[in-house]
FIKOL-784315 format. One record per residue (C-alpha): residue number from 1; z, y, x. Coordinates in steps of 0.001 Angstrom, whole numbers. Example, Ala and Ser with C-alpha at 12.3 -4.5 7.8 and 13.67 -1.06 7.14 Angstrom:
! residues 2
NODE   num         z         y         x
NODE     1      7800     -4500     12300
NODE     2      7140     -1060     13670
END
This chain:
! residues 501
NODE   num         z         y         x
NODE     1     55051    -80704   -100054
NODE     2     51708    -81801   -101158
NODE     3     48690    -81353    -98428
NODE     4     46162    -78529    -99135
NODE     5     42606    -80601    -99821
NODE     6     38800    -79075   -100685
NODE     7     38681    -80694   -103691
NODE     8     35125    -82478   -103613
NODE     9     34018    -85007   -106106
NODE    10     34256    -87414   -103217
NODE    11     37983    -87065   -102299
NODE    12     38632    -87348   -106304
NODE    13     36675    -90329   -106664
NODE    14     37834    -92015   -103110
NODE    15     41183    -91422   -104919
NODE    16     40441    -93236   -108408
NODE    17     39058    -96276   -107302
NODE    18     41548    -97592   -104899
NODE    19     41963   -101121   -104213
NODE    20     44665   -101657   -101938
NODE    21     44608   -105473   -101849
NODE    22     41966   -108321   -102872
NODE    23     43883   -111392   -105070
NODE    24     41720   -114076   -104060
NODE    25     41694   -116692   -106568
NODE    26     39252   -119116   -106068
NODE    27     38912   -119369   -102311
NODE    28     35336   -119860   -100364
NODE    29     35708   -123771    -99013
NODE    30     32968   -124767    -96696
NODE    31     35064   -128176    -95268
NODE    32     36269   -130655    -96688
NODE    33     39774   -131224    -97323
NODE    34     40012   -134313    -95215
NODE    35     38273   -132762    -92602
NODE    36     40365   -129864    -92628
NODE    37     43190   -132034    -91806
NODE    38     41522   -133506    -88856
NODE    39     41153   -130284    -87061
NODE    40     45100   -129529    -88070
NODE    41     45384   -133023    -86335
NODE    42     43421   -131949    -83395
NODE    43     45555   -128942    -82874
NODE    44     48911   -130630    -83160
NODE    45     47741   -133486    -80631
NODE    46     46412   -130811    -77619
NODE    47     49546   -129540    -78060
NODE    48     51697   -133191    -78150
NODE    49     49552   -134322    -75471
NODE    50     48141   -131440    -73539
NODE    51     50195   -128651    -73568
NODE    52     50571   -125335    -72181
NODE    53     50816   -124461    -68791
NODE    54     52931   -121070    -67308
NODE    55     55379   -121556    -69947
NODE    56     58341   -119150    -68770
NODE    57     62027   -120682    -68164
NODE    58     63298   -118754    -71469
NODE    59     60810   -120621    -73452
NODE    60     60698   -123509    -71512
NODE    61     64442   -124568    -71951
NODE    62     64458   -123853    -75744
NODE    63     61454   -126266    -76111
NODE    64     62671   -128894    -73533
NODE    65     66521   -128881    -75684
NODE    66     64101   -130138    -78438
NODE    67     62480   -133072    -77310
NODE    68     59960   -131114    -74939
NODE    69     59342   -132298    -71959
NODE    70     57450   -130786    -68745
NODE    71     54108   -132854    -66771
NODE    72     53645   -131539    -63827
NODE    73     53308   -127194    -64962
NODE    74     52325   -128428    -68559
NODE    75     54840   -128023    -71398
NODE    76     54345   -130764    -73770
NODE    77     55510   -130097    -77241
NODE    78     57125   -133210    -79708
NODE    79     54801   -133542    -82724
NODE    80     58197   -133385    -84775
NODE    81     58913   -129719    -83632
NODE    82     55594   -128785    -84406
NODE    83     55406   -129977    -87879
NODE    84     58998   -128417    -88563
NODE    85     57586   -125222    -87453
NODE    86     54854   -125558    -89885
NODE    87     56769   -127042    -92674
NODE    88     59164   -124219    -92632
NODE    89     57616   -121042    -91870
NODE    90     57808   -118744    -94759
NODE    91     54941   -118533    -97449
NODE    92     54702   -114838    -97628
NODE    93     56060   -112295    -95380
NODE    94     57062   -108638    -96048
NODE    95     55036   -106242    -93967
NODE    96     55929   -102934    -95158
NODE    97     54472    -99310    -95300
NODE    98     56586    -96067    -94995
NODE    99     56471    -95770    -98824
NODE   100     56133    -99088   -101205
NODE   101     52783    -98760   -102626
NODE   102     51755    -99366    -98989
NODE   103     53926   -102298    -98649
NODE   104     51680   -105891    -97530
NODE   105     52596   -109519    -99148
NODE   106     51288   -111479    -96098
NODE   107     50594   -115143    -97216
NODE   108     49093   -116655   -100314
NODE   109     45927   -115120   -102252
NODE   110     46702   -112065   -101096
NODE   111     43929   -110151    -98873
NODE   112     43827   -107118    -96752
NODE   113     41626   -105466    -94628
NODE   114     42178   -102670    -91889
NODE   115     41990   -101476    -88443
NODE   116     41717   -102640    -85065
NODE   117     40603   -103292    -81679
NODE   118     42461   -101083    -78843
NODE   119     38699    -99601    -78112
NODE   120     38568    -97611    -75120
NODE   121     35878    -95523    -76294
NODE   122     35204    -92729    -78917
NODE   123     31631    -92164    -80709
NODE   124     31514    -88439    -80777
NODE   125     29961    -87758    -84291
NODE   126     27799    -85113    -84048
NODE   127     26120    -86651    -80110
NODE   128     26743    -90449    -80582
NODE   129     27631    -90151    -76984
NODE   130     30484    -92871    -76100
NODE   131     33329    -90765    -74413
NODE   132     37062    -91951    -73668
NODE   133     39588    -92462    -76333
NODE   134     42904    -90041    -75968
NODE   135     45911    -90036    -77393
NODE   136     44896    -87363    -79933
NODE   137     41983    -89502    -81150
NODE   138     44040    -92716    -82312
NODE   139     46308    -90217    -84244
NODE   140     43061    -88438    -85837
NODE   141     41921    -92510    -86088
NODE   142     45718    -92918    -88115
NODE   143     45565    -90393    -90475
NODE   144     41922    -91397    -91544
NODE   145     43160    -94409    -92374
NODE   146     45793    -93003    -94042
NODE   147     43313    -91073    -96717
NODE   148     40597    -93955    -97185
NODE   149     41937    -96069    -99750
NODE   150     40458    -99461    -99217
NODE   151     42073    -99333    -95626
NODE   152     45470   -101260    -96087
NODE   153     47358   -101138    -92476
NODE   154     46327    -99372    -89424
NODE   155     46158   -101699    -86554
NODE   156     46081    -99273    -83408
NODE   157     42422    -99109    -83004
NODE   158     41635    -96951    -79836
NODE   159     43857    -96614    -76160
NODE   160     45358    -93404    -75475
NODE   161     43028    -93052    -71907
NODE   162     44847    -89725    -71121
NODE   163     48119    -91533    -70620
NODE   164     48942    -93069    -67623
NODE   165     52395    -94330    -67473
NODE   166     52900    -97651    -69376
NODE   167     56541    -96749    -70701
NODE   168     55015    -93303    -72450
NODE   169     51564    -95364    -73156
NODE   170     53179    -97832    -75402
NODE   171     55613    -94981    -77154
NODE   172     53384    -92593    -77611
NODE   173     50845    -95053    -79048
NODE   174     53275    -95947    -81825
NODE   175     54539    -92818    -82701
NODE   176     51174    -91308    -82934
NODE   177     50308    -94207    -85160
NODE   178     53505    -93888    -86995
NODE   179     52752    -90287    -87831
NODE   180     49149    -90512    -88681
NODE   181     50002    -92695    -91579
NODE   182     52333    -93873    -93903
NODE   183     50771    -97687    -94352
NODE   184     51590   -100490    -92189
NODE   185     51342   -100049    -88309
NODE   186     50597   -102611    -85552
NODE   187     50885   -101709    -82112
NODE   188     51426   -103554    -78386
NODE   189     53542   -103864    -75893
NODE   190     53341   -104379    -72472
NODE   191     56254   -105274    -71406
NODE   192     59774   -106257    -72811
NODE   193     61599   -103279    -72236
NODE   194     59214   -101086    -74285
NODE   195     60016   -103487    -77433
NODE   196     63922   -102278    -77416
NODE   197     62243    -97966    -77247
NODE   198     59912    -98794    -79487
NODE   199     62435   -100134    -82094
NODE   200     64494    -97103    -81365
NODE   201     61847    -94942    -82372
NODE   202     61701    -96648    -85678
NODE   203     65079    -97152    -86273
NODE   204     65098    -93358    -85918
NODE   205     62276    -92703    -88236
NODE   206     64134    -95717    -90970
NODE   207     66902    -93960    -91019
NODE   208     69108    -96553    -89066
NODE   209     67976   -100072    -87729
NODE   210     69478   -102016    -90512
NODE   211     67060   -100095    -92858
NODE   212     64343   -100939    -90788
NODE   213     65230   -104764    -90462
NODE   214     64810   -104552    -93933
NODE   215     61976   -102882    -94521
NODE   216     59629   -103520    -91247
NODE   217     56616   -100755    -91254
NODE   218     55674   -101699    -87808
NODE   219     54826   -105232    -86206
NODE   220     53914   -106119    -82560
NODE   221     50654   -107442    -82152
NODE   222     51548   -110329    -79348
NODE   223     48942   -112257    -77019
NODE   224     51209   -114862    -76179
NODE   225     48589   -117450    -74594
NODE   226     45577   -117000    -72111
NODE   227     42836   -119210    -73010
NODE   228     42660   -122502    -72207
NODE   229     45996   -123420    -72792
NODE   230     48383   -120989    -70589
NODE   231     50934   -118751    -71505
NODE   232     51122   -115198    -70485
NODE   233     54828   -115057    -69432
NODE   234     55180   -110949    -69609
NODE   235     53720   -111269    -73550
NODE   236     56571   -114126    -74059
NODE   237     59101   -112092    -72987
NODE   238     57875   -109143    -75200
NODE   239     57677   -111893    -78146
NODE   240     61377   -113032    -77598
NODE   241     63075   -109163    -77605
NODE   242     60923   -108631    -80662
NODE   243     62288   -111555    -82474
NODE   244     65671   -110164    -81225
NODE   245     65067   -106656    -82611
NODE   246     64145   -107826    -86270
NODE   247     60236   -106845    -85413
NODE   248     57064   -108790    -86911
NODE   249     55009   -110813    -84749
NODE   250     51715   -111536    -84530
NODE   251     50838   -114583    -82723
NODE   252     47459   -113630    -81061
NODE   253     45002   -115860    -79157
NODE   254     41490   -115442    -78228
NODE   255     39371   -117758    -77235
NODE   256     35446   -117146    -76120
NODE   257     33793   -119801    -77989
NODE   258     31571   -121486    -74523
NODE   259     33588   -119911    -72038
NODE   260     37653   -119836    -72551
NODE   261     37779   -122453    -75333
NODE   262     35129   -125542    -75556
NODE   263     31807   -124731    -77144
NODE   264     31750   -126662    -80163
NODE   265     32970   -124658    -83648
NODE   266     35902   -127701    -83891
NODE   267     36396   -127748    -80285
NODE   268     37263   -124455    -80250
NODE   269     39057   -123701    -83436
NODE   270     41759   -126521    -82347
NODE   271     42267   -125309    -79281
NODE   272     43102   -121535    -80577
NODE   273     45154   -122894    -82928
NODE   274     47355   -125163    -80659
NODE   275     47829   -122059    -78571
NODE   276     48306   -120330    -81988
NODE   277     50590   -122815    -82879
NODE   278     52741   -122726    -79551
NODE   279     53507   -119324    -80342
NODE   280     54647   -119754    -83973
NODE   281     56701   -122732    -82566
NODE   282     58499   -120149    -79945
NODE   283     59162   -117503    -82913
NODE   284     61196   -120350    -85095
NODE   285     62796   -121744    -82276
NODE   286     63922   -118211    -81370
NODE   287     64746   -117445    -85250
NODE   288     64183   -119246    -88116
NODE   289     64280   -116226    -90527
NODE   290     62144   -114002    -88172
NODE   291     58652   -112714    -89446
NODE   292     55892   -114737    -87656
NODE   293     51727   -114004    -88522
NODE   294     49385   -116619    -87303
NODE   295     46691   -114641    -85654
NODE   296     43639   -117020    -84523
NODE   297     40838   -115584    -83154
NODE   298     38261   -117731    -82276
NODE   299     35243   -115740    -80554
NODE   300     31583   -116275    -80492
NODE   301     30017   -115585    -76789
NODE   302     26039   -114956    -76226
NODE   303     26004   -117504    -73985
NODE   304     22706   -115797    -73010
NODE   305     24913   -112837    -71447
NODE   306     28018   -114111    -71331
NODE   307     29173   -111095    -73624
NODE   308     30951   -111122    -77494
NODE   309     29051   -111798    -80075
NODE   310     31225   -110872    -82893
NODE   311     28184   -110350    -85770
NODE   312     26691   -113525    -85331
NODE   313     26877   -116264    -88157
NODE   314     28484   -118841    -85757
NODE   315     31422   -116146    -85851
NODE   316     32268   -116557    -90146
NODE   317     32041   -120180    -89314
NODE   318     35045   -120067    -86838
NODE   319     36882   -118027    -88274
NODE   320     35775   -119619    -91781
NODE   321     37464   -123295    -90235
NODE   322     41315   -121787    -88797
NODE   323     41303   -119839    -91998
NODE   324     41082   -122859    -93864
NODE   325     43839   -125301    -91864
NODE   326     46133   -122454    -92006
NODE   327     45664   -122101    -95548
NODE   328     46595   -126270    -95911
NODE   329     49582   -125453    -93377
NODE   330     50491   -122606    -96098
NODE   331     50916   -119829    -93318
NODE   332     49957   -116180    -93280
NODE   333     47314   -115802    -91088
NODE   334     45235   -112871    -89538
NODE   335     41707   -112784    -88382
NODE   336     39090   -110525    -87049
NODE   337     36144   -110026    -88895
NODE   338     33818   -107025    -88492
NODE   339     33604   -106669    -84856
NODE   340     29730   -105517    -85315
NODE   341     27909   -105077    -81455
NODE   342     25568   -102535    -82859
NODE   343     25887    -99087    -81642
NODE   344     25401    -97461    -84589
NODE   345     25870    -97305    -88340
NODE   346     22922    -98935    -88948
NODE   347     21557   -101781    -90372
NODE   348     22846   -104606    -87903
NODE   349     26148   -102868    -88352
NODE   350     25819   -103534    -92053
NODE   351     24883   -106969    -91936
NODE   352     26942   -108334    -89502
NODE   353     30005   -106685    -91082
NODE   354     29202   -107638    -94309
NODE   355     28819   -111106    -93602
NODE   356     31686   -111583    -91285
NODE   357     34184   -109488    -93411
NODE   358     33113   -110966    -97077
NODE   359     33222   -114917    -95458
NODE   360     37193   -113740    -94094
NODE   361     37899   -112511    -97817
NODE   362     36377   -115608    -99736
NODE   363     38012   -117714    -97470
NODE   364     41298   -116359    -98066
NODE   365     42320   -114698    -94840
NODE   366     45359   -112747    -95254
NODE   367     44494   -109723    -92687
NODE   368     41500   -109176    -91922
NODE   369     42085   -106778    -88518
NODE   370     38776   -104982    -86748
NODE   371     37054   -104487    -90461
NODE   372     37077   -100644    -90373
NODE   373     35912    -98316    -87787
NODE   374     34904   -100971    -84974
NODE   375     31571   -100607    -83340
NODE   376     29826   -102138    -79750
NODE   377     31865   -105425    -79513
NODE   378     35040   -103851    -80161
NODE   379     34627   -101121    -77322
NODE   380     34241    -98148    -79447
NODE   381     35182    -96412    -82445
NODE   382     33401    -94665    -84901
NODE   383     35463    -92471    -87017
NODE   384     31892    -92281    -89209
NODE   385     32246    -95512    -89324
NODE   386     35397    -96195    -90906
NODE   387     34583    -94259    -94182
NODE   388     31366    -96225    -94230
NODE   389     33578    -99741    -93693
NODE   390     36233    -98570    -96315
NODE   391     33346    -98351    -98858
NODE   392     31828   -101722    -97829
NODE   393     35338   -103422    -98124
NODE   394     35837   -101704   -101543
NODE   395     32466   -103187   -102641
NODE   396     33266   -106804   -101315
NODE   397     36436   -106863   -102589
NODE   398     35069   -105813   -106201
NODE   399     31914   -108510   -105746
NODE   400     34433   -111185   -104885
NODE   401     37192   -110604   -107992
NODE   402     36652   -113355   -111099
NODE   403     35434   -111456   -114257
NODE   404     37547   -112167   -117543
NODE   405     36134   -114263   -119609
NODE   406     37832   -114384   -123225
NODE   407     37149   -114269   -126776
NODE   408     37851   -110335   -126097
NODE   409     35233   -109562   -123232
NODE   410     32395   -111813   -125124
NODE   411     32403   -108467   -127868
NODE   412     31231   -110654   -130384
NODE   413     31615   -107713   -133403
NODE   414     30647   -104976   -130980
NODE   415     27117   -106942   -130351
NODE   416     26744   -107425   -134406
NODE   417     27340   -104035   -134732
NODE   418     25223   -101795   -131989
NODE   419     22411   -104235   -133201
NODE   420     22540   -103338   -136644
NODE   421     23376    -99348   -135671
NODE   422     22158    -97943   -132354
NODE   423     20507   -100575   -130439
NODE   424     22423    -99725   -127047
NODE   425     25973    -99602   -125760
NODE   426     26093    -96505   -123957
NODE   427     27783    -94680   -126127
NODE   428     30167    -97690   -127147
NODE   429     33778    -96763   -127129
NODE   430     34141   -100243   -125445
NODE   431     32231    -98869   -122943
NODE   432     33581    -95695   -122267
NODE   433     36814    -97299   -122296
NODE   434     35919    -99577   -119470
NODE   435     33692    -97394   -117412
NODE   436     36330    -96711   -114778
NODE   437     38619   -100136   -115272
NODE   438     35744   -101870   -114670
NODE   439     33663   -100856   -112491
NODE   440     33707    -99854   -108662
NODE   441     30840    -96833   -107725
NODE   442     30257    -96774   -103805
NODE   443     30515    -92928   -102786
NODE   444     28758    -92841    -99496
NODE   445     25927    -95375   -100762
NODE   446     22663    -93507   -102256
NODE   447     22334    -94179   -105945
NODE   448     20402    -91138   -106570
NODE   449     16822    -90778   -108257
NODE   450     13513    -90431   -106138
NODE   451     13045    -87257   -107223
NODE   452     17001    -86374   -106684
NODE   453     16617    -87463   -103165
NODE   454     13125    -85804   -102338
NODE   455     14950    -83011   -102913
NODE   456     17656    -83304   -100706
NODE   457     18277    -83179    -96942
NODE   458     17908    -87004    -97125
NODE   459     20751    -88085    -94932
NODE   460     20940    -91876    -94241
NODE   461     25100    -93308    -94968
NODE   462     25520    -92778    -91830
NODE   463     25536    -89051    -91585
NODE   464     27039    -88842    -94975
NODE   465     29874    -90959    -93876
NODE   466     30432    -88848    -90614
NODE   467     30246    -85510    -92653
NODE   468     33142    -86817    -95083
NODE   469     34930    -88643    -91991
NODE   470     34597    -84798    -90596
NODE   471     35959    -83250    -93632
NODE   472     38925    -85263    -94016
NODE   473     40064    -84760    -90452
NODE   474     39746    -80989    -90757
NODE   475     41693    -80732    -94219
NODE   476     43996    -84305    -94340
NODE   477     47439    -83618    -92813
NODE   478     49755    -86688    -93956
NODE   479     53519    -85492    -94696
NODE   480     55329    -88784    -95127
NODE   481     57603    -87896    -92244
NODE   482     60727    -85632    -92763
NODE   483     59925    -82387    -90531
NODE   484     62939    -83192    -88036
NODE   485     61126    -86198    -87503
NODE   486     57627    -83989    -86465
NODE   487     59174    -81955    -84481
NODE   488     60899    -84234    -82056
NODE   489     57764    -86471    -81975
NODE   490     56382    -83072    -80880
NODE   491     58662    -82491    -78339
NODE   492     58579    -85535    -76919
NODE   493     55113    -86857    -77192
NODE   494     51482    -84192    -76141
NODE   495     50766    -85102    -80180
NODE   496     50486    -81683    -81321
NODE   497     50952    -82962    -85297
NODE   498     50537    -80573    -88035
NODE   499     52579    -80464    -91621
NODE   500     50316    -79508    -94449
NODE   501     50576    -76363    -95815
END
């Protein structure tokens, strides 16, 4: 059954000009090839020479059977596993939704942005006041991203605060994501055992674990490595059983740019990716076949404060440079980009999204987590704010596509003849026809007259973006789950979901 909607002009129009994915064709550069390579160099060698300390016996063994060896607590890896790893990995990766239209090719041109973070904080709309994120929020968070079109996976972007045990934390967190929306989900684990419920649960909702090994809708977001150079033993573990269970992995690192990795750009973009790297390494040696995401994230620190920085410009330069040597290593990769520290949707939130996000895209990263809804350094979320950022990706993704250029799109005949008739082309048929194909109009952006706007209440896109955010979460109830499904989410988790009418 089909959810009951007001039907505005801006739920239409949100609805016509979807753009679920950005084909980039002609990606954004800014190294050179050769040095490119030397920073893929640089990674390989901290890890061939370096290593990793804290690496756990499981992992340990499988490295040492292949030429590893151990100094002192230090794994050291043999540049010939390494390069395997990277010669092999698979191109593209299947990352599915609940139904296919939502359904991610991870790896070449292909670029999506969406959700993130794990705030532990809530804007409240209507008093800006910061409050604690519950359970009920990341669902509301879920099925907003599940209406805004430009919003391609939901990456669990706020902590359920209100619950405590870490068993029914980590369930409840997926299944509230799982029901809030029918595109991809990412969640965590914190510890191994929650991997094998976790799959249950989605076995459950698949319709029977071999129909979910096939058709993945959720992936485990994994910080497998502490900056500088450890391993986080617990997160191996939970990488290992997810390999085991047919689950995606994301091979997270974060390094603080001056504090947890070194604080030159190159310095610290080969170190993430060696720790990247040592994870990707794990997931092949554990199975060759299994579904690995290279997730580099490279943070900028105000070493003024010591705090994140994740709007400056040094920021789309990191992330600019792994994007880049895991594009010449040919593996899907993942990135943050977005992670505004304004407080507000405001200005500075605008311009340090736009830059960050728009570098991510031109560069050609394949998931581009954090880029909707993020606010204060990734401690917050706005849910204002993610209407706002699913217009902004729309219009960076449009500003970014190549326009055709053929005999047919010169309208050679059409100019000859409004020339000799008319004298304009509004009322074309060539341009009637391509008024929609063609063209992407922003719905929370102001494009009215002077005198349309004197006249108004004069809202800034902020308040227009939390009156539609508003709107959708009072009248948007997604049904992609079979009803048996609700109902024993309901029973088991404090979700209270609704079925549309």
């Amino acid at each position: 059954m089909k959810s009951k909607r007001r039907k505005t002009r801006n739920q239409d129009e949100l609805k016509n000009y979807k753009l679920t994915a950005f084909v980039n064709e002609k990606t954004y550069s800014p190294i050179e090839t050769n040095k490119v390579k030397k920073i893929a160099d640089a990674a390989i060698k901290i890890l061939a020479e370096i290593g990793i300390s804290d690496a756990p016996k499981e992992l340990s063994d499988l490295v040492l059977d292949r030429g590893g060896k151990l100094e002192g607590n230090r794994l050291i890896y043999p540049p010939n596993l390494i390069k395997k790893t990277i010669a092999e990995h698979q191109r593209v990766v299947l990352l599915a939704g609940r139904v296919v239209e939502n359904d991610l090719q991870v790896g070449g041109n292909n670029v999506y942005a969406g959700t993130g973070g794990a705030a532990p904080n809530l804007q409240n709309l209507k008093t800006n006041q910061y409050v604690p994120s519950k359970l009920k929020d990341l669902y509301d968070a879920a099925r907003l991203a599940d209406r805004l079109p430009n919003i391609s996976f939901f990456s669990r972007s706020l902590v359920a605060g209100d619950i405590e045990n870490p068993l029914d934390f980590d369930l409840s967190t997926a299944a509230a994501s799982l029901a809030g929306t029918s595109k991809h989900v990412m969640v965590q684990a914190s510890h191994w055992s929650h991997v094998t419920e976790i799959a249950a649960l989605c076995h459950k909702i698949a319709g029977g674990e071999e129909s979910f090994r096939k058709r993945p809708f959720l992936s485990l977001h994994v910080n497998h490595a502490v900056p500088p150079l450890r391993f986080d033993p617990a997160s191996i573990k939970v990488m290992i059983e997810a390999v085991k269970l047919g689950i995606p992995v994301h091979c997270n690192v974060f390094g603080q740019l001056g504090a947890s990795s070194p604080v030159t750009i190159a310095g610290s973009v080969s170190q993430t990716l060696a720790e990247t790297l040592a994870g990707l390494v794990a997931v092949h040696i554990l199975d060759p076949d299994a579904v690995s995401i290279a997730g580099p994230r490279p943070m900028i620190t105000d070493l003024r404060t010591g705090g994140m920085a994740g709007g400056a410009p040094e920021q789309l330069m990191a992330t600019a440079a792994a994007v880049q040597v895991l594009r010449y290593w040919e593996i899907p990769c993942s990135v943050i980009a977005g992670a505004t520290d304004s407080k507000l949707i405001d200005f500075q939130s605008g311009y340090e999204k736009a830059l960050t996000i728009n570098s991510a895209a031109q560069t050609g990263a394949n998931l581009i987590t954090q880029a909707a809804g993020s606010q204060a350094s990734l401690m917050a979320v706005n849910y204002g704010a993610m209407v706002a950022d699913n217009e902004l990706i729309g219009v960076l993704f449009k500003s970014n596509m190549i326009p055709e250029i053929s005999d047919e799109t010169f309208m050679h005949e059409s100019i000859r003849e409004v020339v000799n008739n008319e004298g304009h082309y509004l009322g074309h048929s060539e341009t009637y026809a391509r008024m929609k194909s063609d063209f992407y109009y922003p719905d929370i952006a102001d494009r009215k007259s002077i005198e349309e706007w004197a006249t108004s209440k004069k809202p800034n896109m902020g308040n227009r973006a939390e009156s539609y955010a508003l709107e959708i979460l009072e009248d948007y109830w997604p049904d992609h789950l079979p009803a048996k499904i609700v109902d024993e989410l309901n029973s088991r988790f404090p979700l209270n979901l609704k079925r549309p009418d």
